[in-house]
N, CA, C and O atoms as CSV, one atom per row, in Angstrom:
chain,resi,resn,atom,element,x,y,z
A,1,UNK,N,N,0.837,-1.157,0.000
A,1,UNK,CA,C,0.000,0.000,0.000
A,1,UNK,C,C,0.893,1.234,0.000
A,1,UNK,O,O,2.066,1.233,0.375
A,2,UNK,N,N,0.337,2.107,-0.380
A,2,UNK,CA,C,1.405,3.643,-0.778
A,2,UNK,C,C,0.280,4.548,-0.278
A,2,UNK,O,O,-0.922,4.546,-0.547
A,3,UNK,N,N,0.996,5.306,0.510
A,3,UNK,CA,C,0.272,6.576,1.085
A,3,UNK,C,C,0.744,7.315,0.331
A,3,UNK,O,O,1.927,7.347,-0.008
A,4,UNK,N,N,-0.227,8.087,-0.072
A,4,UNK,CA,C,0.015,9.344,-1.485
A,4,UNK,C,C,-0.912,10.800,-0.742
A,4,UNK,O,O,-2.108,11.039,-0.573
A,5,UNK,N,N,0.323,11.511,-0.456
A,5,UNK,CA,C,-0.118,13.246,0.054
A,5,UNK,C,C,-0.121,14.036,-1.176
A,5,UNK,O,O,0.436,14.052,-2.274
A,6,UNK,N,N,-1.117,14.772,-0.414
A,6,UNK,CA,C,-1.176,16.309,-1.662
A,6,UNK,C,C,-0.413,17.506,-1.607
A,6,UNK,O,O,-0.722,18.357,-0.773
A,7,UNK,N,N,0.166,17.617,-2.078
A,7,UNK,CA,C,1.122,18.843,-2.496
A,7,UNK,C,C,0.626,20.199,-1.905
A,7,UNK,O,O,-0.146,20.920,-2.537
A,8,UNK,N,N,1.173,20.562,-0.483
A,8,UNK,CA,C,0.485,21.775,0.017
A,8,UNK,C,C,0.620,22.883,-1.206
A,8,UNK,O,O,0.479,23.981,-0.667
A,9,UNK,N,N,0.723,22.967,-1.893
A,9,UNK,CA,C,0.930,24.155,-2.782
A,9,UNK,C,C,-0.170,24.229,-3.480
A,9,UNK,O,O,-0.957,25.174,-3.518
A,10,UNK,N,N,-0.248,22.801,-4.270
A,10,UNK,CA,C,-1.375,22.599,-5.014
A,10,UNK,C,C,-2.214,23.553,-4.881
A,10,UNK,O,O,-2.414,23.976,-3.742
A,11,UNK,N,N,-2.794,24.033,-5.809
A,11,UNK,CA,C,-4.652,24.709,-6.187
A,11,UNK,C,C,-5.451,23.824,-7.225
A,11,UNK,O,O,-5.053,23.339,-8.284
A,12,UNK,N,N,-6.547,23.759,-6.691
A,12,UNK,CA,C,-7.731,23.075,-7.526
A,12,UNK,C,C,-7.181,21.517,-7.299
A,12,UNK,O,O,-6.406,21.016,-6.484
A,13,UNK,N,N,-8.036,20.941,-8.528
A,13,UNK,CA,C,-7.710,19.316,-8.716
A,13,UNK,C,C,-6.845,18.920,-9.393
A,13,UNK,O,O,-6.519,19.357,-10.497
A,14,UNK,N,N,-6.294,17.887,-8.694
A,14,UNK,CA,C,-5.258,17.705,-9.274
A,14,UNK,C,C,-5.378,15.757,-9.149
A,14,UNK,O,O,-6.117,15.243,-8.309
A,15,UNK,N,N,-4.514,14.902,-10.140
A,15,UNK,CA,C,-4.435,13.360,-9.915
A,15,UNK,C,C,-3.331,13.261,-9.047
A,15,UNK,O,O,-2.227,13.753,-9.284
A,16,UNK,N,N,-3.700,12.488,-7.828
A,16,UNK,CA,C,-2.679,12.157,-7.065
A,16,UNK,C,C,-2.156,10.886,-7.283
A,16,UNK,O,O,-1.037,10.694,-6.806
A,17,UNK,N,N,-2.665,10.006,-7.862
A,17,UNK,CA,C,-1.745,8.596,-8.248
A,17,UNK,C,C,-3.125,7.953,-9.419
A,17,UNK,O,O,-4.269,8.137,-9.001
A,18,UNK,N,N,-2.986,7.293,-10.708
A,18,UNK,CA,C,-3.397,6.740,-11.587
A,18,UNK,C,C,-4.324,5.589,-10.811
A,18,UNK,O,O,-5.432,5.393,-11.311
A,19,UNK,N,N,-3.981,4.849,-9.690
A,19,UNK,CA,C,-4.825,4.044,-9.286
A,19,UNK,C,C,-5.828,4.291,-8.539
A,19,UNK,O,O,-6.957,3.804,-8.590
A,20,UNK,N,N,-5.195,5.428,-7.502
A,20,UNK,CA,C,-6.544,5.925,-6.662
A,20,UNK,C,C,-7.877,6.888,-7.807
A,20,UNK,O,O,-9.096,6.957,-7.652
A,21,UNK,N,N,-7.173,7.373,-8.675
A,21,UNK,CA,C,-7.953,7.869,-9.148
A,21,UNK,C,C,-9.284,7.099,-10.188
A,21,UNK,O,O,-10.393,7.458,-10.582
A,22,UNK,N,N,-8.345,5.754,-10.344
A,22,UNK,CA,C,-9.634,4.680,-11.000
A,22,UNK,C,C,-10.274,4.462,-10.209
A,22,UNK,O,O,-11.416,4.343,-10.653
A,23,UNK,N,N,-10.231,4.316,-9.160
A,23,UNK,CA,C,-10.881,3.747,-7.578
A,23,UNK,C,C,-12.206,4.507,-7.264
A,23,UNK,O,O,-13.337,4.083,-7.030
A,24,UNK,N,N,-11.605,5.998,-7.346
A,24,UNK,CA,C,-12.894,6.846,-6.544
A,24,UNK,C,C,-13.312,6.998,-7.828
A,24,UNK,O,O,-14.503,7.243,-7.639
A,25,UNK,N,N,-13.113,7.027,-9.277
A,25,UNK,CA,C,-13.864,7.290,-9.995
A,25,UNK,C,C,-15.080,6.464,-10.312
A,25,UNK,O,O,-16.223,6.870,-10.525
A,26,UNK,N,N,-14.499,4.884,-10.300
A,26,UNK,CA,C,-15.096,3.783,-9.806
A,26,UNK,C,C,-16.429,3.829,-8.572
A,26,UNK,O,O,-17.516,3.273,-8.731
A,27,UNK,N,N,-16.079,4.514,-7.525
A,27,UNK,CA,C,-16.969,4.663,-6.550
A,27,UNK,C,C,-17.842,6.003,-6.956
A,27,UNK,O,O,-18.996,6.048,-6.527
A,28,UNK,N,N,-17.500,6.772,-7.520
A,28,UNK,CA,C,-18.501,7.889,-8.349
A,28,UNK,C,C,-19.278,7.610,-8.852
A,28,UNK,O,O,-20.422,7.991,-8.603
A,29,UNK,N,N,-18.879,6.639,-9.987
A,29,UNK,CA,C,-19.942,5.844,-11.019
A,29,UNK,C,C,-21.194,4.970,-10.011
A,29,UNK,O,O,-22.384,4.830,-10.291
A,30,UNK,N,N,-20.513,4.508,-8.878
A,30,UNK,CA,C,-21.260,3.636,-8.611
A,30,UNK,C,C,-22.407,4.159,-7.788
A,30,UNK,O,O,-23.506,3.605,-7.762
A,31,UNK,N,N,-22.083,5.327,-7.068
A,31,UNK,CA,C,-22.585,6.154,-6.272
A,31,UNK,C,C,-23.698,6.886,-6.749
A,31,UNK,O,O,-24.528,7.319,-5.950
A,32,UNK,N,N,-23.844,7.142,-8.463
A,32,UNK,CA,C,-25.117,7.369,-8.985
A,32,UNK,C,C,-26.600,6.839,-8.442
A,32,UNK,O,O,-27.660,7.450,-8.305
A,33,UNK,N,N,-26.321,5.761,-8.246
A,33,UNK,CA,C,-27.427,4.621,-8.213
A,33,UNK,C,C,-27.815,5.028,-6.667
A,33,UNK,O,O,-27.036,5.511,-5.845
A,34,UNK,N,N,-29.099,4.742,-6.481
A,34,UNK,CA,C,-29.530,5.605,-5.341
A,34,UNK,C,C,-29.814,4.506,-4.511
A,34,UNK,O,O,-30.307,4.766,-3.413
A,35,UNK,N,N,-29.622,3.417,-4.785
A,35,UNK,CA,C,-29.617,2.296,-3.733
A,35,UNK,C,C,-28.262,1.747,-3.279
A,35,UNK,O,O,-27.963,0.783,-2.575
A,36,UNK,N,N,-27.660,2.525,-3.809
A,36,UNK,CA,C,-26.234,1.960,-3.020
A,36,UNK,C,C,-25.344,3.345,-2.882
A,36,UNK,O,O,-24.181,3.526,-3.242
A,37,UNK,N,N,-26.102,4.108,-2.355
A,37,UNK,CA,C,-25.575,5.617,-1.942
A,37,UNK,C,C,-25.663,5.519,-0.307
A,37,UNK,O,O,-25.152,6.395,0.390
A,38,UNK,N,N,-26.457,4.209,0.346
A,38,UNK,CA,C,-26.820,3.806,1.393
A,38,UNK,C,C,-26.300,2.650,1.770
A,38,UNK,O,O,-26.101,1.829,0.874
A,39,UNK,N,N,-26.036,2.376,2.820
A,39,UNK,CA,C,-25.648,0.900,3.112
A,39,UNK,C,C,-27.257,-0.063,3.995
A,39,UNK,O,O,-27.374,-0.492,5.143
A,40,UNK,N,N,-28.366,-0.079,2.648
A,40,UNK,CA,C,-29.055,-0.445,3.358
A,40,UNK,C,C,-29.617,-1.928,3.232
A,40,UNK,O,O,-30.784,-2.216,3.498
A,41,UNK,N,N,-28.677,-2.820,2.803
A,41,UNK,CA,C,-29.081,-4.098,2.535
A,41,UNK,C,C,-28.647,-4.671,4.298
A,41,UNK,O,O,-28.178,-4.082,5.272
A,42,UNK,N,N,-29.028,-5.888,4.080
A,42,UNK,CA,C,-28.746,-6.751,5.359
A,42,UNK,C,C,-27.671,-7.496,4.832
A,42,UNK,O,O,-26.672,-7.354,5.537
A,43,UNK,N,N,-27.445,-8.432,3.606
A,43,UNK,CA,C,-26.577,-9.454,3.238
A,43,UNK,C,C,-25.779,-8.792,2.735
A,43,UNK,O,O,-25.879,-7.613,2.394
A,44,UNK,N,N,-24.634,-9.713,2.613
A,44,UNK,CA,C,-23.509,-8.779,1.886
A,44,UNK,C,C,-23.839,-9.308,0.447
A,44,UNK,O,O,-23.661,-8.532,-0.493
A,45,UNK,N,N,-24.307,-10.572,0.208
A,45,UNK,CA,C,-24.458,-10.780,-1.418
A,45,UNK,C,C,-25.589,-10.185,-1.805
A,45,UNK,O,O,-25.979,-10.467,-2.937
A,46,UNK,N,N,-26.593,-8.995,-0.793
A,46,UNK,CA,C,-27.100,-8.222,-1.768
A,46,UNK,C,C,-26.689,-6.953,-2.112
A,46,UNK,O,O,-27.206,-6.226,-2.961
A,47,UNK,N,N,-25.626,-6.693,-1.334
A,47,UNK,CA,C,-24.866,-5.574,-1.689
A,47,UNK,C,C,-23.905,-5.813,-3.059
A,47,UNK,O,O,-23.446,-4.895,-3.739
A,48,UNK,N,N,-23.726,-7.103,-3.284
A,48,UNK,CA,C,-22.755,-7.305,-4.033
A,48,UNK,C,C,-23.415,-7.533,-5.225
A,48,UNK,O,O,-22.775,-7.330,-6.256
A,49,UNK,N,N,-24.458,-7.878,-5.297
A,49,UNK,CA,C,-25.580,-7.962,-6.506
A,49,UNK,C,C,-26.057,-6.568,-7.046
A,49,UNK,O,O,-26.066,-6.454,-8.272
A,50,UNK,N,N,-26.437,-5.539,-6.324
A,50,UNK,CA,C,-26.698,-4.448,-6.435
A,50,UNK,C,C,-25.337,-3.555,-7.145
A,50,UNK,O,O,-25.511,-2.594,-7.895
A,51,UNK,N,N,-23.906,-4.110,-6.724
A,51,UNK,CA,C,-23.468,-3.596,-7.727
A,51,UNK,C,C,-22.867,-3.944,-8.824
A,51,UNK,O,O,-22.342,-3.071,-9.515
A,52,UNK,N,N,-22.817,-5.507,-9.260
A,52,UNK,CA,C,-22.856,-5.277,-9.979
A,52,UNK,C,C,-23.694,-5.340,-11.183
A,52,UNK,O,O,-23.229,-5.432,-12.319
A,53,UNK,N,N,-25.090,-5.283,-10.865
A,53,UNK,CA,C,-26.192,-4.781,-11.871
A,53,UNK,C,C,-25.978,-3.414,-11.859
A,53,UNK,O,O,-26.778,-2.941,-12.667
A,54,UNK,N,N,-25.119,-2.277,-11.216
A,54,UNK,CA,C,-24.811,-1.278,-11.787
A,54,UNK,C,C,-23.781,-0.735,-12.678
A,54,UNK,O,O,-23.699,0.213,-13.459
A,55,UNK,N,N,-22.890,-1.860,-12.197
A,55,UNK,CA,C,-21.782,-1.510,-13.355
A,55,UNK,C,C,-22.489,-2.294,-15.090
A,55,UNK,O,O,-22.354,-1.815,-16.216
A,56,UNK,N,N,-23.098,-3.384,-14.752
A,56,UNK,CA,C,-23.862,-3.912,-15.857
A,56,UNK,C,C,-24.680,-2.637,-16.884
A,56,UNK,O,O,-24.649,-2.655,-18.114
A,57,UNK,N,N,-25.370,-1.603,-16.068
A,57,UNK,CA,C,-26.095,-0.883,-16.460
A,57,UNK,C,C,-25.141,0.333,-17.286
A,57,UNK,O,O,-25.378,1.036,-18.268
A,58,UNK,N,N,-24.021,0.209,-16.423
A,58,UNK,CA,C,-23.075,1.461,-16.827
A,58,UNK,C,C,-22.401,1.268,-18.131
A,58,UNK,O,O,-22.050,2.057,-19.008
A,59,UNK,N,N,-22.317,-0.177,-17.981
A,59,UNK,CA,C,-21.510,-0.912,-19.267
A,59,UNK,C,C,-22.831,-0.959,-20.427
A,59,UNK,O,O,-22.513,-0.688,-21.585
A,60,UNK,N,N,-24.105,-1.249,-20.186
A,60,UNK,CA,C,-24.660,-1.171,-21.526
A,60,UNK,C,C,-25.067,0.217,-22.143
A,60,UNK,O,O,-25.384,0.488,-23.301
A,61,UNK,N,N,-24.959,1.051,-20.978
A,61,UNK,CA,C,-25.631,2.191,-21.258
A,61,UNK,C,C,-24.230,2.990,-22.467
A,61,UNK,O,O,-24.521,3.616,-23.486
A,62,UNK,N,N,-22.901,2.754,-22.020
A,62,UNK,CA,C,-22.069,3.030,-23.113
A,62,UNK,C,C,-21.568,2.574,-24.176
A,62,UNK,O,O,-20.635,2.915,-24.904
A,63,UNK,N,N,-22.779,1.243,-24.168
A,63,UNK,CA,C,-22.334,0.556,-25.269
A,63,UNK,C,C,-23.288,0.942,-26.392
A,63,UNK,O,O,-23.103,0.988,-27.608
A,64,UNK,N,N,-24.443,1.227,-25.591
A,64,UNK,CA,C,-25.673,1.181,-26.384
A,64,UNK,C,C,-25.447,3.227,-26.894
A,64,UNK,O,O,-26.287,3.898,-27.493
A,65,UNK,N,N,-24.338,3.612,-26.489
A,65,UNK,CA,C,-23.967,5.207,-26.974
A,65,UNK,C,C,-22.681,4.846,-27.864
A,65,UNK,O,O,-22.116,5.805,-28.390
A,66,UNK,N,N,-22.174,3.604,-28.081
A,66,UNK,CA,C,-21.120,3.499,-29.048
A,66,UNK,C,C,-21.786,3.290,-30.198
A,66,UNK,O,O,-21.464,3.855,-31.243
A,67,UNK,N,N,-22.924,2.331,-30.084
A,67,UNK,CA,C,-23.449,1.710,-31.241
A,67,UNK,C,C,-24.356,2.669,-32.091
A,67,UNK,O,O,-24.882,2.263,-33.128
């Protein structure tokens, strides 16, 4: 694991490392969906179902904008 600080100087946004930034972008995308903006399931395999019928959704929805 790599702890990655921000540059006190810095202004505005900036990428602090290529992976974290797939990560939270990852959790952005997923964070749309208004049922998993909550942690309100009981099981964990319905949490885990819930997302990924959202990345499913995310993936056709840009496929169905390629085509």
């Amino acid at each position: 694991m790599e702890i990655v600080e921000r540059d006190r100087q810095a202004r505005g946004f900036e990428v602090l490392s290529k992976k974290r930034w797939i990560v939270e972008r990852t959790f952005s995308w997923l964070i749309r969906n208004r049922r998993l903006s909550k942690d309100y399931e009981r099981m964990v395999q319905s949490s885990e179902t819930f997302i990924k019928v959202a990345i499913i959704r995310l993936v056709l929805r840009r496929l169905a904008r390629a085509a």
